[in-house]
C-alpha positions in Angstrom: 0.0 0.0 0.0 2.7 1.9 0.8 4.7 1.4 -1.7 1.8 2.2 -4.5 1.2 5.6 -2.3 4.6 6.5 -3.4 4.9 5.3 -6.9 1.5 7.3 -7.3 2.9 10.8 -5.7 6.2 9.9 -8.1 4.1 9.9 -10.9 2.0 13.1 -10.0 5.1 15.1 -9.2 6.5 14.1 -13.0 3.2 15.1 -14.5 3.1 18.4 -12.6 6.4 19.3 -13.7 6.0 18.1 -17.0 2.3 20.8 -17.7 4.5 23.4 -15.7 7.6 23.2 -18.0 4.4 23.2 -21.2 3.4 26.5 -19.7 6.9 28.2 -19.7 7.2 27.1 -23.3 3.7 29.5 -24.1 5.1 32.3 -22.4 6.3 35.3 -25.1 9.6 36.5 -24.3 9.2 39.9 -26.0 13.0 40.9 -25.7 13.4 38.4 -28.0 11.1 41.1 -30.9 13.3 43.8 -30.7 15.2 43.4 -33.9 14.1 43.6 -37.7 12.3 40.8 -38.7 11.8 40.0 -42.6 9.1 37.9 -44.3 10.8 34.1 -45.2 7.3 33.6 -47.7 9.4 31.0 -48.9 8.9 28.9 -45.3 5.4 29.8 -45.2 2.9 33.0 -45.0 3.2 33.8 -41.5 7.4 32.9 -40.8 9.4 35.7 -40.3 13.7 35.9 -39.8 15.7 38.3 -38.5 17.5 40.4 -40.7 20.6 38.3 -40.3 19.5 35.0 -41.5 22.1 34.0 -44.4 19.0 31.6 -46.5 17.1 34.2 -48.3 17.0 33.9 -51.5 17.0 36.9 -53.6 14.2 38.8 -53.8 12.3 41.9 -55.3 10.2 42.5 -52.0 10.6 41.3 -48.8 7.9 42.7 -45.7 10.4 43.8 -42.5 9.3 45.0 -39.1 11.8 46.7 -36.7 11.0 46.8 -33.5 12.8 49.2 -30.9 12.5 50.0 -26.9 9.9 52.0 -25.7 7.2 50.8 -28.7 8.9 52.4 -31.4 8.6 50.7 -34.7 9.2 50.9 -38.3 8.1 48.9 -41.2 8.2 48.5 -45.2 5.4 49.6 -47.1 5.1 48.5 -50.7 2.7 50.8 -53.0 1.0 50.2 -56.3 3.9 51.5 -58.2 6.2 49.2 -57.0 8.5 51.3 -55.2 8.7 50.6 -51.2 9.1 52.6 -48.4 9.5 52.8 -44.6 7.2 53.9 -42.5 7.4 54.8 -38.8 4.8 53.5 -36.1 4.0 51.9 -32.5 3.9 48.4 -31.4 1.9 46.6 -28.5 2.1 43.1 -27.0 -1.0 42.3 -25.3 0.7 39.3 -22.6 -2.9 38.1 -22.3 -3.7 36.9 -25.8 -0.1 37.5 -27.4 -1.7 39.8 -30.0 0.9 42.0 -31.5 -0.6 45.3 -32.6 1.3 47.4 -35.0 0.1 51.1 -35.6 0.7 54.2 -37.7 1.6 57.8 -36.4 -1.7 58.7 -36.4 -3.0 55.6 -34.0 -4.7 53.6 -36.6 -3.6 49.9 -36.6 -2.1 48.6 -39.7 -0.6 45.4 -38.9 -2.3 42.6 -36.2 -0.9 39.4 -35.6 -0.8 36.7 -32.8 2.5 35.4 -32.3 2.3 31.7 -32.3 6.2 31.0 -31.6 9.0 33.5 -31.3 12.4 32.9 -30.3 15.5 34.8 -31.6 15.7 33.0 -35.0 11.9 32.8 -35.6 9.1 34.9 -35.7 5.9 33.3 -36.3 2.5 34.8 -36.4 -1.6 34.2 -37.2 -2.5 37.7 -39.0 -5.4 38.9 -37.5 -8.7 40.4 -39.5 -8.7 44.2 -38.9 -11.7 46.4 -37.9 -13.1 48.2 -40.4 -14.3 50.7 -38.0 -11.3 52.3 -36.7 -10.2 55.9 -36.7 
């Protein structure tokens, strides 16, 4: 009887451990977004790499996203003509839902993602629809 006790509290102690170790893995370490990040379309639609990975291929476009200390941003716009640009902007991380909001100067949001996995090599994300609504 004893013996089973034991083995049982063994057992629950590995499988605590075990879901507490799965929670740190879902935790967002944010440090880890403050650098330029550029679209690897290549990987899939929502993989981004920071701006030294050495396995992009060459390309005419590639989306980038810098992200600085105190929410400051900046990201590449590309317009109708095919020329692109850089503009400048804010981030937010909401911890909650680990939705990454990305606005312009004048507070309107032009880029919302969820980050599904980010590390310091890999940037992934679930875009997110935009209101239509917003000022």
């Amino acid at each position: 009887m004893m013996k089973t006790l034991r083995l049982s509290l063994v057992i629950l102690s590995f499988l605590f451990i075990s879901c507490e170790k799965d929670n740190e893995n879902q935790n967002i370490q944010i440090s880890f977004l403050k650098q330029t990040w550029y679209h690897s379309y290549e990987e899939g639609y929502t993989i981004y790499r920071p701006n030294d990975y050495k396995d992009f291929p060459a390309s005419r476009y590639r989306q980038s996203f810098t992200f600085e200390d105190n929410n400051v941003c900046s990201y590449s716009v590309l317009s109708p003509n095919d020329d692109h640009y850089t503009e400048k902007g804010k981030w937010n991380f909401n911890t909650a839902n680990n939705i990454l909001e990305i606005r312009n100067l004048k507070s309107r949001i032009v880029y919302q993602f969820k980050i599904i996995e980010l590390t310091k090599d890999i940037l992934k994300v679930e875009s997110m629809q935009l209101e239509e609504n917003q000022p």
